[in-house]
LUMFI-571153 format. One record per residue (C-alpha): residue number from 1; x, y, z; residue in one letter. Coordinates in nm, 4 decimals. Layout:
REM LUMFI-571153
+-----+----------+----------+----------+---+
!   k !        X !        Y !        Z ! r !
+-----+----------+----------+----------+---+
! NUM !        X !        Y !        Z ! A !
...
+-----+----------+----------+----------+---+
//
This chain:
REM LUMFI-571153
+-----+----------+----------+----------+---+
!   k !        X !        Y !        Z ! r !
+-----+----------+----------+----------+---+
!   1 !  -1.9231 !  -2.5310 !   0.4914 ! X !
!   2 !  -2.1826 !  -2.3784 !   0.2621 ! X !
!   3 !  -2.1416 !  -2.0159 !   0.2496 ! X !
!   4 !  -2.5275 !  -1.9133 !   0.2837 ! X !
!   5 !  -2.5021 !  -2.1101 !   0.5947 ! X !
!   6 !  -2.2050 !  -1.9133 !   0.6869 ! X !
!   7 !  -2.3849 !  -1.5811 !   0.6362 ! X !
!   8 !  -2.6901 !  -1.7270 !   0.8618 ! X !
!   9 !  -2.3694 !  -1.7573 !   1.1559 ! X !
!  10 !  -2.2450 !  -1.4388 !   1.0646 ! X !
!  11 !  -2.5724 !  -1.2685 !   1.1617 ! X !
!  12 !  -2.6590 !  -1.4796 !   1.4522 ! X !
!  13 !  -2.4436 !  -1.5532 !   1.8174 ! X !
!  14 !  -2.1179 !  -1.5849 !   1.6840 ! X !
!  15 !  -2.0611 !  -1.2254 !   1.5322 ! X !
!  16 !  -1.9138 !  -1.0614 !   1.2338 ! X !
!  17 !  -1.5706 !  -1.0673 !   1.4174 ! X !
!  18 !  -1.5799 !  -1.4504 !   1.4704 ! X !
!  19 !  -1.6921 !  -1.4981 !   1.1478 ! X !
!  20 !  -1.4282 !  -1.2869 !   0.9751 ! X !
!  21 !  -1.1697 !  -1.5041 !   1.1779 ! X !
!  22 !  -1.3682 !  -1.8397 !   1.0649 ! X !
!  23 !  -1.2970 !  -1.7158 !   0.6835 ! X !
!  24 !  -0.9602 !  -1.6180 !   0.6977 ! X !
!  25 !  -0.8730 !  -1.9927 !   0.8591 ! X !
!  26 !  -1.0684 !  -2.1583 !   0.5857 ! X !
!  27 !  -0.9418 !  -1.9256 !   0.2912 ! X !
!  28 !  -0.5450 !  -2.0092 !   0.4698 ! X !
!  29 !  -0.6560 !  -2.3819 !   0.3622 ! X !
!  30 !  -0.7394 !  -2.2758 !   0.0516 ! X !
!  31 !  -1.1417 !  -2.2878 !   0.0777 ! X !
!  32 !  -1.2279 !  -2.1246 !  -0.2676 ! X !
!  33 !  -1.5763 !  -2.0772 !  -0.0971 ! X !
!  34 !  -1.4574 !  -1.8400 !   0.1468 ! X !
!  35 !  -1.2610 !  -1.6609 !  -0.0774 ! X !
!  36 !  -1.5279 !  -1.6058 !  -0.3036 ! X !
!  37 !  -1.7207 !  -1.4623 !   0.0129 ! X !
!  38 !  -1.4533 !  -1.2605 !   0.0802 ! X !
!  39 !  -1.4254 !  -1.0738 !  -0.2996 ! X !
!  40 !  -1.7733 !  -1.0641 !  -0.3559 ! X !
!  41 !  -1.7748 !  -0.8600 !   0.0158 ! X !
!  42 !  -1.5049 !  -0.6698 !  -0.0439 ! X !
!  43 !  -1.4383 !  -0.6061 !  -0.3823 ! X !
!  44 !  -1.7146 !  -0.2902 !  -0.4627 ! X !
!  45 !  -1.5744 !  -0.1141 !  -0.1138 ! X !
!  46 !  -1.1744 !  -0.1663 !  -0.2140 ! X !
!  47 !  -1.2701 !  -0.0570 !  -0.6069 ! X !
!  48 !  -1.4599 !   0.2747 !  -0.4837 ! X !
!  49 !  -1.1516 !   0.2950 !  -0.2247 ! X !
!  50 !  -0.8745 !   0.3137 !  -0.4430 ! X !
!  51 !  -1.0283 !   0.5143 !  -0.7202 ! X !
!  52 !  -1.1095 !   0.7943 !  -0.4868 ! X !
!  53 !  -0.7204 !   0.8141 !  -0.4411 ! X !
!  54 !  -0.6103 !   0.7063 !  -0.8355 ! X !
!  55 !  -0.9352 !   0.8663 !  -0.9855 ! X !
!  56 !  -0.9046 !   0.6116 !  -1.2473 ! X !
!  57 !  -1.1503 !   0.3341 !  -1.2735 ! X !
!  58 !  -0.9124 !   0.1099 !  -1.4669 ! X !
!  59 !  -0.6227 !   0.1570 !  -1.2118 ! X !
!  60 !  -0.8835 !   0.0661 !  -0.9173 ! X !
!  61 !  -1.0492 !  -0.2337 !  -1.1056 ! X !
!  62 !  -0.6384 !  -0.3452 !  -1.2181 ! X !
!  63 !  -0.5279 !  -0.3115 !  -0.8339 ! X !
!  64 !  -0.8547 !  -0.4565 !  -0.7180 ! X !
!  65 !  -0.7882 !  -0.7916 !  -0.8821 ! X !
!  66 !  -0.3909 !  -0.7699 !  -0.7634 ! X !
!  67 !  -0.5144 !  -0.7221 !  -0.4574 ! X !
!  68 !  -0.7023 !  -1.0240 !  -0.4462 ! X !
!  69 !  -0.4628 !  -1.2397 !  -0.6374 ! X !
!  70 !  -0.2063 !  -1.1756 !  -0.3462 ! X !
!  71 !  -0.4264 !  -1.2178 !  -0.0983 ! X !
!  72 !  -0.5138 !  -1.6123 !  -0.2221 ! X !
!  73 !  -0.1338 !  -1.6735 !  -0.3297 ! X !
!  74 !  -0.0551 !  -1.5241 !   0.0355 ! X !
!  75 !  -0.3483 !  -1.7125 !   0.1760 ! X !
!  76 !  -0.0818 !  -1.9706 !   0.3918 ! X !
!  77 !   0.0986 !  -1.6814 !   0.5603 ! X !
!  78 !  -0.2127 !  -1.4693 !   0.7034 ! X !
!  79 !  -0.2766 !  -1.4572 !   1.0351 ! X !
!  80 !  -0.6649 !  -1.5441 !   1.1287 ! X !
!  81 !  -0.6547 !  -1.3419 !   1.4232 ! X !
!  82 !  -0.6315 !  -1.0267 !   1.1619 ! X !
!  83 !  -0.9448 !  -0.8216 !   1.0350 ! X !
!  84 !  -1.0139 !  -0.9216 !   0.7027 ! X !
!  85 !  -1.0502 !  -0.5813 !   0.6017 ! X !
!  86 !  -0.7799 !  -0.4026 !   0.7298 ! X !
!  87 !  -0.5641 !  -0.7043 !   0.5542 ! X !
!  88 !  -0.7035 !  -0.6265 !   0.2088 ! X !
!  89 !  -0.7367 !  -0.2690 !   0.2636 ! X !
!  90 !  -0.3055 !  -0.2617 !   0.3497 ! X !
!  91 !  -0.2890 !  -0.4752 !  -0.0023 ! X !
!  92 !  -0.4646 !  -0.2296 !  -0.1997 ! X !
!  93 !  -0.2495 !   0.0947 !  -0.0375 ! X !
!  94 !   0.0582 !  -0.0527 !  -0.0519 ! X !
!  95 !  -0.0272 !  -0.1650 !  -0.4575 ! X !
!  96 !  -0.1501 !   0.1980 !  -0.5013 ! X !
!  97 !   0.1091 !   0.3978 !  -0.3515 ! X !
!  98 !   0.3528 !   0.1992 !  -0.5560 ! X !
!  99 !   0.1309 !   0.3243 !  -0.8782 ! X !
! 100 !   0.1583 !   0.6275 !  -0.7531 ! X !
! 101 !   0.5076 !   0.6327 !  -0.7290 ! X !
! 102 !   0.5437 !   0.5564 !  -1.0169 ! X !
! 103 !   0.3305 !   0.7706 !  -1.2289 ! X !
! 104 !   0.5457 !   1.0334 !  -1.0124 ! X !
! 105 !   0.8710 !   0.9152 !  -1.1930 ! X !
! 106 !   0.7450 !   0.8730 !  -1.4928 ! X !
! 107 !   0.6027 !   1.2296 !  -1.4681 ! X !
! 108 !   0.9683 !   1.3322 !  -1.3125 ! X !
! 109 !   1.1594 !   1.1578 !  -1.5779 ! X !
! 110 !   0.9768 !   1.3048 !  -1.8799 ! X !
! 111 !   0.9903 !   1.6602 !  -1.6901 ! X !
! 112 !   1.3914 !   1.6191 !  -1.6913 ! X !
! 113 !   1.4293 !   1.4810 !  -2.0304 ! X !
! 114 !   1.2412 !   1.7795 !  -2.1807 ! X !
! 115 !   1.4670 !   2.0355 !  -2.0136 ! X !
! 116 !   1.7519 !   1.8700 !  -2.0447 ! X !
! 117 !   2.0035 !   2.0755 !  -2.2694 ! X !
! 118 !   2.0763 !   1.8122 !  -2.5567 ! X !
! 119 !   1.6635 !   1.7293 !  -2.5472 ! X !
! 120 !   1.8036 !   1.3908 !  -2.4329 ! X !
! 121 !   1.8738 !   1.2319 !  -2.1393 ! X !
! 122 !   2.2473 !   1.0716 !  -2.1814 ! X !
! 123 !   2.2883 !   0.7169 !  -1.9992 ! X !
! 124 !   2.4669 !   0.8511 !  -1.7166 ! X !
! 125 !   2.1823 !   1.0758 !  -1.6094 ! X !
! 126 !   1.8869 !   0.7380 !  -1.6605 ! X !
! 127 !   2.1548 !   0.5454 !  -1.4772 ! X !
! 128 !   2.1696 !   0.8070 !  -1.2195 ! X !
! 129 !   1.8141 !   0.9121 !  -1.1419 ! X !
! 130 !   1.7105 !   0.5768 !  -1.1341 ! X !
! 131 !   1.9688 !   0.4727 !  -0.9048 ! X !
! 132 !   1.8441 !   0.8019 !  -0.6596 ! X !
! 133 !   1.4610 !   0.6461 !  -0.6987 ! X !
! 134 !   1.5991 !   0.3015 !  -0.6038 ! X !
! 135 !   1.7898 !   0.3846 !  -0.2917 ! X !
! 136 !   1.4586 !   0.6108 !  -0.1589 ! X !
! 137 !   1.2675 !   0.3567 !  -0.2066 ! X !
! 138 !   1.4631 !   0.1397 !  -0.0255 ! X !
! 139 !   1.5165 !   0.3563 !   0.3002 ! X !
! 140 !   1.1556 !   0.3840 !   0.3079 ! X !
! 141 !   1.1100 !   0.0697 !   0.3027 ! X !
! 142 !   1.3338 !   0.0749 !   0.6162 ! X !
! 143 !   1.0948 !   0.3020 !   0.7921 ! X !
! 144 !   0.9100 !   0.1219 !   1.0866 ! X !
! 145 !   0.5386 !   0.0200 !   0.9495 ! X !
! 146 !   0.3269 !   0.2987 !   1.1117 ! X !
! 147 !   0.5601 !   0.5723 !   1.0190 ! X !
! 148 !   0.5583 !   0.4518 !   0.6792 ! X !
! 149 !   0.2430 !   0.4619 !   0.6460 ! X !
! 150 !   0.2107 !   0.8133 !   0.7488 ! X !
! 151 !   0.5206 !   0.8915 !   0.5427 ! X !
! 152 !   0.3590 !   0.7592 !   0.2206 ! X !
! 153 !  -0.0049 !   0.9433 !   0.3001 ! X !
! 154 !   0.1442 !   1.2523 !   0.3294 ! X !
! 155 !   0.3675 !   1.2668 !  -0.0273 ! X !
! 156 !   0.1923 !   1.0290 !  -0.1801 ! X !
! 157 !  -0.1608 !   1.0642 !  -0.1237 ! X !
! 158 !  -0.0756 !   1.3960 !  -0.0837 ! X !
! 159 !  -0.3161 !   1.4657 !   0.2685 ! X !
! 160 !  -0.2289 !   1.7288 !   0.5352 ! X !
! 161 !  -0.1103 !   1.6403 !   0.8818 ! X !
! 162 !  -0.4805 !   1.6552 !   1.0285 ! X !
! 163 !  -0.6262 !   1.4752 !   0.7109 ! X !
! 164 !  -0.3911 !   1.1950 !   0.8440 ! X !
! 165 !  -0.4805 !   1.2035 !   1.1971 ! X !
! 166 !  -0.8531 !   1.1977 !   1.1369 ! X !
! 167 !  -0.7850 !   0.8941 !   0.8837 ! X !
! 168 !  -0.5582 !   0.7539 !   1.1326 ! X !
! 169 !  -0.7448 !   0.8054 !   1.5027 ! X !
! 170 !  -0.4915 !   0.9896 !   1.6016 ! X !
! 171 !  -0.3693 !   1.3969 !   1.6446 ! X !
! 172 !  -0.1480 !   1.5602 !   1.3859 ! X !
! 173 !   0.1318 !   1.6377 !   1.6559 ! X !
! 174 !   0.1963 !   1.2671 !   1.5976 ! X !
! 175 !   0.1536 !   1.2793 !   1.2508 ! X !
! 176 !   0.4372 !   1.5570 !   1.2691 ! X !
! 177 !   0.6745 !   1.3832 !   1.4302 ! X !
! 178 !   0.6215 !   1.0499 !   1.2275 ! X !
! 179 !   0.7252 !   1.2490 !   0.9334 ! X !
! 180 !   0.9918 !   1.3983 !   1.0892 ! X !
! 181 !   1.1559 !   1.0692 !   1.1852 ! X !
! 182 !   1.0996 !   0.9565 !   0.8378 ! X !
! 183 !   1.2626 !   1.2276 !   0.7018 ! X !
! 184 !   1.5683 !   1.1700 !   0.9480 ! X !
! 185 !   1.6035 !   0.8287 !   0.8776 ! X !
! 186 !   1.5650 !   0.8182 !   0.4561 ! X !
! 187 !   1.8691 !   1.0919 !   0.4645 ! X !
! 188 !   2.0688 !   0.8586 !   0.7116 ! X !
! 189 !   2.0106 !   0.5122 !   0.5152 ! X !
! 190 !   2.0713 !   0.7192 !   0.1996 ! X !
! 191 !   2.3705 !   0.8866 !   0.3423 ! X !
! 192 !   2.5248 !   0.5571 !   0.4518 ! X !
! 193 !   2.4885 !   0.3294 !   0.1428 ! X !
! 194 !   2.6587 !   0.6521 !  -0.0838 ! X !
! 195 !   2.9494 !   0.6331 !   0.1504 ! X !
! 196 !   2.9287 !   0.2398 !   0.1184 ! X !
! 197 !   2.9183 !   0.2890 !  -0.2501 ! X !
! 198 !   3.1895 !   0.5680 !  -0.3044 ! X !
! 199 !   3.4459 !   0.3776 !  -0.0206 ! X !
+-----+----------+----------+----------+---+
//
């Protein structure tokens, strides 16, 4: 389907949610049209989005076109029936969180090796501190989805409990305990695998 006549349904009985649905089916049988439709909506909104967290405008404009080039080598695995935004929007945090991350490390790991007593970090200690980063990264990635989220917005983004509950519809009691959990469950996956890995 032509895309201006797309944008005339869009507008008209059908609705933007039906319409966001219609694009999502035709972009999962890889319609180029719709996902041009789809960038040239999205991309300016996502950009402004992610700098406002990096405050670079190369990181946002580098994740920006990740972001897109998952979404059309994903295109077979998304589900219609999701919003197109909140799809790409997910993309984009969970590519700029890992950025994040690790400009943190990087950050971490130069902090260390210019303290450290011989002005060098041996092997032992890279081996070591990248083998810490690797098995936090993994436990969170254990974390159930919502309380990731909420885990990651509050030490990555860096926003208090009530800027997450405003972001997030919801109170920062909840916010609280998501963290919490989170918390609990990193030290227990951690704690397990070290005993797996001393035994």
């Amino acid at each position: 389907m032509d895309m201006k006549k797309s944008d005339m349904i869009a507008t008209g009985s059908i609705g933007r949610k039906d319409f966001d649905q219609f694009l999502l089916s035709r972009l999962r049988s890889g319609d180029e049209d719709a996902f041009e439709h789809i960038f040239t909506r999205w991309e300016k909104p996502l950009f402004h989005f992610i700098k406002n967290i990096t405050g670079s405008e190369q990181d946002a404009e580098d994740i920006c076109q990740e972001t897109f080039a998952t979404l059309w080598l994903t295109r077979e695995s998304i589900d219609p029936a999701k919003n197109i935004k909140s799809y790409i929007f997910l993309i984009a945090r969970q590519k700029t969180w890992k950025l994040l991350r690790d400009h943190k490390r990087r950050e971490k790991f130069l902090s260390d090796a210019r303290f450290d007593t011989d002005d060098n970090l041996s092997l032992e200690s890279i081996i070591q501190l990248r083998e810490t980063e690797l098995l936090h990264e993994y436990a969170i990635s254990k974390l159930p989805v919502r309380t990731r989220e909420i885990y990651e917005l509050h030490y990555v983004e860096d926003l208090s409990y009530e800027q997450i509950a405003a972001r997030l519809n919801t109170n920062p009691v909840n916010v609280k305990t998501h963290i919490y959990q989170a918390r609990k469950k990193i030290r227990e996956v951690i704690t397990i695998i070290a005993i797996i890995l001393l035994s």
